[in-house]
N, C-alpha and C positions, 0 to 999 in steps of 0.2 A: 632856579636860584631862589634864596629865600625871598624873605621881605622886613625888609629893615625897622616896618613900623608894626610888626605883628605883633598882636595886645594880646594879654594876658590869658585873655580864655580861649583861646587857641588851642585846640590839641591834636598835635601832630603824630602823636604817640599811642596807642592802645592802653587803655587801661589796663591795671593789672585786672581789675574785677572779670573783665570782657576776654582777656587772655586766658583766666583760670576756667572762663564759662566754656570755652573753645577744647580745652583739653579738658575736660569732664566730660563733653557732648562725644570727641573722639574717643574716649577710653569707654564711654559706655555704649558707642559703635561697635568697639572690638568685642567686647564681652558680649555682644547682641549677635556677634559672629563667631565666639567661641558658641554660646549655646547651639547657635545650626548646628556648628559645625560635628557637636555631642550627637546629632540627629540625624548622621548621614547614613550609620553603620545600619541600624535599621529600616530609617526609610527607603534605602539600596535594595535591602534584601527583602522587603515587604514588595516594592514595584518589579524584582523577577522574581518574585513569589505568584506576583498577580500575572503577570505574564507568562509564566507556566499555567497558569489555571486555567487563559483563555487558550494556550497550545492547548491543553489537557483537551477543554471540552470540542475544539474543533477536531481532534483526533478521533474523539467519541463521533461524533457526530459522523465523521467519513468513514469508520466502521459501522454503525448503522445505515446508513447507506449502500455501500458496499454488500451490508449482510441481507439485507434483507429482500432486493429479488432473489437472490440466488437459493434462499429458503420457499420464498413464493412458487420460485419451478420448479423446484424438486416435489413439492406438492400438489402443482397440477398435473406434471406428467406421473405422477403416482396416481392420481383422479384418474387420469387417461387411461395408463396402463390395468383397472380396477374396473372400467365400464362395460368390457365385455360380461363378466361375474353375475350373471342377473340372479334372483330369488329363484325364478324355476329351475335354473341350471343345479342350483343347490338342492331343490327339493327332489331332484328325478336322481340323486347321488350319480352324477354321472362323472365318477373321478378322472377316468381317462379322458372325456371331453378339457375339465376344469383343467386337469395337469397340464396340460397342453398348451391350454392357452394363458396359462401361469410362466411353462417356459419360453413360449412366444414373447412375451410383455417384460421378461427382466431386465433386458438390455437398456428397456427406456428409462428405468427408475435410476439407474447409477447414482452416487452410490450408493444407494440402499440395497441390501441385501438378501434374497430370497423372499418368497408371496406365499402367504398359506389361506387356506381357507378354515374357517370354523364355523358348522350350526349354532342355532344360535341356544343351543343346550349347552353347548362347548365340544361339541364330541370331531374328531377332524374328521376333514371332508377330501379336500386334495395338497397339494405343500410342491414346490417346486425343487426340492431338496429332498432328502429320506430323512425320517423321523427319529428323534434322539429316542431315548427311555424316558416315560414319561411324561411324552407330548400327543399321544393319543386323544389325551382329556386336559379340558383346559378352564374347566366348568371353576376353581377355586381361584383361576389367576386373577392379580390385582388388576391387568391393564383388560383385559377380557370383562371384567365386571365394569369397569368404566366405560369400555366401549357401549354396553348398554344401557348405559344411565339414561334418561329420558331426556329429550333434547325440544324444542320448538322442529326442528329440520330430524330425524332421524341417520339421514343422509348425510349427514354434516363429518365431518374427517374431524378424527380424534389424533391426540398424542400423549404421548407415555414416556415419562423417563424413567429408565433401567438402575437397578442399583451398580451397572457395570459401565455408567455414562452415553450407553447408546441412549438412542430412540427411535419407540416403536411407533409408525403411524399406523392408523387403524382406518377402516370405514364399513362401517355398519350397511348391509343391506335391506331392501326393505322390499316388501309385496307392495301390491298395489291400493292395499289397506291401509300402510303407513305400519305394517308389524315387522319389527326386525328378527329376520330369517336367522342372518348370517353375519359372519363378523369376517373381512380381508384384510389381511394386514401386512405390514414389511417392518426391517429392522434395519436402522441407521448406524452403523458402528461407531465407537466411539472415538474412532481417531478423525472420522469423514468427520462427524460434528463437529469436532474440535477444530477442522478446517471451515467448515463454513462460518464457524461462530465465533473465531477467531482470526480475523483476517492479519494480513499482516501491519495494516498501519495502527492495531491495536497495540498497546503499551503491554511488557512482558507483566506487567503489576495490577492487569486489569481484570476485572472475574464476570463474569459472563452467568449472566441466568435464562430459563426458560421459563415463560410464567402464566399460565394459563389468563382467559379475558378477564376470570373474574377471581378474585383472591390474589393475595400475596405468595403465595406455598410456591416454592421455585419446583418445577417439574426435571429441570435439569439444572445441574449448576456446573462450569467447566474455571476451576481454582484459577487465579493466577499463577503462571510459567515461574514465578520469583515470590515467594513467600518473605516479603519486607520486615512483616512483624517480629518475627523468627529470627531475620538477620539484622535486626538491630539491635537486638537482647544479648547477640551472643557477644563472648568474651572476645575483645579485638586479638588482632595474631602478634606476635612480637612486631612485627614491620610496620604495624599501623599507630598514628598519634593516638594518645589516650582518649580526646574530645571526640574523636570520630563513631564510636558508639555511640554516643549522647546527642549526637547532630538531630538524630529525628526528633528526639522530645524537644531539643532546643528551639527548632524550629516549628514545633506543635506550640511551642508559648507565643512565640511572635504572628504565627495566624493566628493566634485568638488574640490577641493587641490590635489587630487589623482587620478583625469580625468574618473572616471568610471561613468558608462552609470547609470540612473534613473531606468530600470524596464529591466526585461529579457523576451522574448516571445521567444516560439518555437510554429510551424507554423506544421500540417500534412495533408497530402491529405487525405480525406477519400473515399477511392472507395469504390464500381462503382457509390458513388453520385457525381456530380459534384461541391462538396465540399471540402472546407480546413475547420480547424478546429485550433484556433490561443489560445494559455493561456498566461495569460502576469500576471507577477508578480511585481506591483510597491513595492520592494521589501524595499524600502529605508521607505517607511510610517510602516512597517513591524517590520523594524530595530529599528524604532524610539518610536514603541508601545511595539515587546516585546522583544528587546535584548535592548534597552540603558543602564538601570539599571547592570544590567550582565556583560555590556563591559566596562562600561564608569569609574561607581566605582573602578575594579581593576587596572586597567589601570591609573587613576588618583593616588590611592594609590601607586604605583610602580611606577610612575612618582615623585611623593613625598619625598618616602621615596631614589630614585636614586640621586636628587639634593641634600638632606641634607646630603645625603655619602659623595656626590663630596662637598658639601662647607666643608664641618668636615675636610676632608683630604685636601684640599685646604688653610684652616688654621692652621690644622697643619703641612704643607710644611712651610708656611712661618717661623712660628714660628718657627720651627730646624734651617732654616735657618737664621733667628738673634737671635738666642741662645747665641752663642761666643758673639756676639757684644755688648749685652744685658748684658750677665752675666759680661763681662768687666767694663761695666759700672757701673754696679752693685757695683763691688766690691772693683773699684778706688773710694779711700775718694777723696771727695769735698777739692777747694784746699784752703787754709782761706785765707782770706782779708789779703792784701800787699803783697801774696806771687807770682813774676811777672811769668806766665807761660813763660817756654821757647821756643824756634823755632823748637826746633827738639826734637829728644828721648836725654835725660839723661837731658833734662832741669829743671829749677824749680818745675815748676808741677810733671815732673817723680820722681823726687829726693822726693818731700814730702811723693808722693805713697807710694815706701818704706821705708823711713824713720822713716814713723811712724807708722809702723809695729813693733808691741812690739818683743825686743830680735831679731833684725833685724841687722846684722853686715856690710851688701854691699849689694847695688842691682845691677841684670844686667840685660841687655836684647842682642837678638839675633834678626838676621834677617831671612825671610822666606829661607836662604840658610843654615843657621846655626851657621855665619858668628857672632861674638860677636860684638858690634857697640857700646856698653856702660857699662861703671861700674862707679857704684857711692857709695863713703862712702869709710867705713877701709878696702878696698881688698888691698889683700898683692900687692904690687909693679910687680909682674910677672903676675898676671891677668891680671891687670892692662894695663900692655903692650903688653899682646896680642891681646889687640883689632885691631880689624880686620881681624884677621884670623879665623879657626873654634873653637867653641867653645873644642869639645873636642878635638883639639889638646894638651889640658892640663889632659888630665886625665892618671890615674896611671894603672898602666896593675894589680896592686893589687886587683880593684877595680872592675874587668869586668862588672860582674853582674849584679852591680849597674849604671853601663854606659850604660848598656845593656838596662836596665829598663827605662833608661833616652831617650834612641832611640827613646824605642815603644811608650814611652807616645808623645812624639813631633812628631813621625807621626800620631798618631790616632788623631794629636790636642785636647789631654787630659789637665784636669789640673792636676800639679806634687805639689804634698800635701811631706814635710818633708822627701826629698830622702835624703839619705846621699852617699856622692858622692867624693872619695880621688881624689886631685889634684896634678901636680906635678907642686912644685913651689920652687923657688932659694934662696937659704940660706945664712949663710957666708962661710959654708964647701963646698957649692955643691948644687947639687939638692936634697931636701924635702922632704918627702911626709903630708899634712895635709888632717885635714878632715872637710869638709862643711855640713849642712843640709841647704837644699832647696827647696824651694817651687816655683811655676812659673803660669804663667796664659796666656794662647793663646791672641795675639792680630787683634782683626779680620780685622785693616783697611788695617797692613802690612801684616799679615798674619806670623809676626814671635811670640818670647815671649819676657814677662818681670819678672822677678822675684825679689828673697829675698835671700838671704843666713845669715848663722849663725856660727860659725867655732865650732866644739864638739871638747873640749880636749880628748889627746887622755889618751886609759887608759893604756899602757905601754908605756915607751920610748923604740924605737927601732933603734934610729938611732939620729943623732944631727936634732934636731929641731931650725928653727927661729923663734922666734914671733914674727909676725909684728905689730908694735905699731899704735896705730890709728892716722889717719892723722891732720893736727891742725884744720882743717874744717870739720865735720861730711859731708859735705854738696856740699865739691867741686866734681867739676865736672871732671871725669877723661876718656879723651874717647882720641884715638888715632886720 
């Protein structure tokens, strides 16, 4: 319930200052969550950008794995199968011995295919196979000349990529001087390579090299199953959206906005050849062939549909916030020609407000403290003169309830629709009690109210009543 003796600087009410500070803090909330929400489309597709990168490298990684015993053995039991071969065997030309033991030993190489022998002039010696044209002498071939390159180990097993994708391993023999006699070697076809070196948890978009210890120069290199580059370029088919060409570049802008690297390679040694063995996945041409679609649609969708949230609640911020102001407006008539607005509250213009408000007997208004500042029309003489002070300093303790109700509405800055509301006001015997109905309307510049009253006869007499008679001016102005 209120308090009959509440003084002047009392404020029950919010400022307008502190109101306006409240919806400036929430509309530059919203705006702070429109900008996120400009942020989602990319930040989406940069974190499974980055999550395909770390798939990417762990895929690399269980291919290298995968590849590289299975290179290791094919190498030792080509070792294996090569240790019978000795220097003297070569030097006593003894072909039927070698052949022999050439076609005893093939079986273990799988798949490598066929073992020959060369002196180390090049001239053949024995071959597990019959001899093409032209394989007699082998004295100018490129992998025969590297077979003899000078090595720390002479012994040391060589390899050779074929311009046809095989590859040839070699191993050089040697006397007991450390002089290379003889060269043995086999041939790995190019579809077997492409199986070992390509396993299957490789990515169809990944390329495959063979790389000797020392230098860059790929000895073999096995393309990727899916040429990306190729099929980005090309002209889309009738059936595909126009953007879907342009995905790869588009998303070549946004990794470099997010600093990551173009293609992943992992690197393995493979022994005992003096080999690495590198898989590099231009993962980005990859991205742009077969995930654009997948990432870029959703992601654009829930970029979409995140801004029209944030502008929907963005305008409905404001809008709550010039509700009051709006509806005020709304609901003050226009004031007619000749009628001069006044300076302040209870002037001309306010006085029309309510006056012409049908069954309208006084108006008043209050300030955001609660503070009465105006009444205008037939208020009884003791309204009247308590401008200035709080409104309800005038109310009747008969009437709690109803004052009670009058509180909650002026704090919730409601509008007050037909309260009725006993006053206590000055008579010829004494003090009064009448009764008002009232209506009110928040005003949002001051942040206090203005209203209407109406006086209801009462329906018993319970006490001497005054009537106060109306003033000879509907119209004057009556403010302390």
């Amino acid at each position: 319930m209120h308090d009959r003796q509440e003084t002047a600087e009392s404020a029950p009410y919010d400022s307008p200052g502190r109101a306006g500070g409240r919806r400036v803090a929430r509309a530059l909330t919203a705006l702070l969550l429109l900008v996120a929400a400009t942020g989602l489309v990319p930040g989406w597709i940069g974190l499974e950008i980055w999550q395909e990168r770390a798939l990417a490298l762990a895929r690399l990684q269980s291919g290298a794995a995968a590849v590289a015993p299975r290179v290791a053995d094919l190498a030792n039991r080509f070792r294996q199968a090569t240790d019978p071969v000795t220097s003297l065997a070569v030097t006593a030309e003894n072909r039927i011995g070698l052949t022999a033991q050439l076609l005893k030993a093939l079986p273990a190489i799988a798949p490598a295919s066929g073992l020959w022998v060369y002196s180390a002039q090049g001239r053949f010696v024995a071959a597990s196979q019959p001899l093409l044209p032209g394989e007699e002498s082998v004295a100018a071939a490129s992998w025969f000349r590297s077979a003899l390159a000078p090595a720390p180990d002479p012994t040391t097993l060589r390899a050779y990529g074929a311009a046809d994708g095989s590859l040839v391993l070699l191993r050089p023999i040697a006397d007991r001087a450390g002089t290379v006699t003889a060269v043995v070697g086999t041939t790995v076809p190019a579809p077997a390579m492409a199986s070992l070196l390509r396993p299957a948890s490789l990515p169809a978009t990944a390329r495959v090299d063979l790389l000797p210890a020392q230098g860059s120069t790929a000895l073999l290199s096995l393309a990727p199953l899916l040429t990306p580059g190729a099929e980005a370029n090309r002209a889309p088919n009738p059936g595909e959206t126009p953007w879907s060409s342009h995905a790869g570049a588009t998303l070549r802008g946004l990794m470099a906005r997010f600093g990551t690297s173009d293609a992943l390679a992992v690197e393995t040694t493979l022994a005992p050849l003096p080999l690495r063995w590198q898989v590099r996945w231009a993962f980005l041409d990859s991205m742009g062939t077969e995930r654009a679609a997948e990432i870029m649609w959703p992601g654009f969708a829930a970029g979409a549909a995140a801004l029209a949230l944030a502008w929907i609640g963005l305008r409905l911020l404001f809008a709550a916030g010039l509700r009051h102001a709006g509806g005020a407006a709304a609901s003050t008539p226009s004031v007619p020609a000749g009628v001069p607005a006044g300076p302040g509250p209870g002037g001309a213009a306010s006085e029309w407000a309510w006056s012409d408000m049908a069954g309208a007997d006084w108006g008043w208004e209050i300030d955001h403290n609660g503070r009465l500042i105006g009444v205008t029309g037939a208020a009884p003489d003791s309204i009247a003169a308590a401008s200035g002070g709080t409104f309800t300093s005038l109310a009747s303790e008969a009437n709690r309830e109803g004052w009670a109700r009058f509180d909650e509405l002026i704090r919730r800055r409601a509008d007050i629709s037909n309260l009725d509301l006993d006053f206590i006001v000055a008579s010829g015997s004494g003090l009064g009690r009448r009764r008002f109905r009232l209506s009110g309307w928040p005003i949002a510049a001051t942040g206090g109210y203005w209203g209407i009253a109406r006086e209801i006869p009462p329906q018993s007499q319970t006490g001497p009543q005054r009537q106060e008679a109306p003033s000879a001016s509907a119209r004057a102005i009556r403010a302390a």
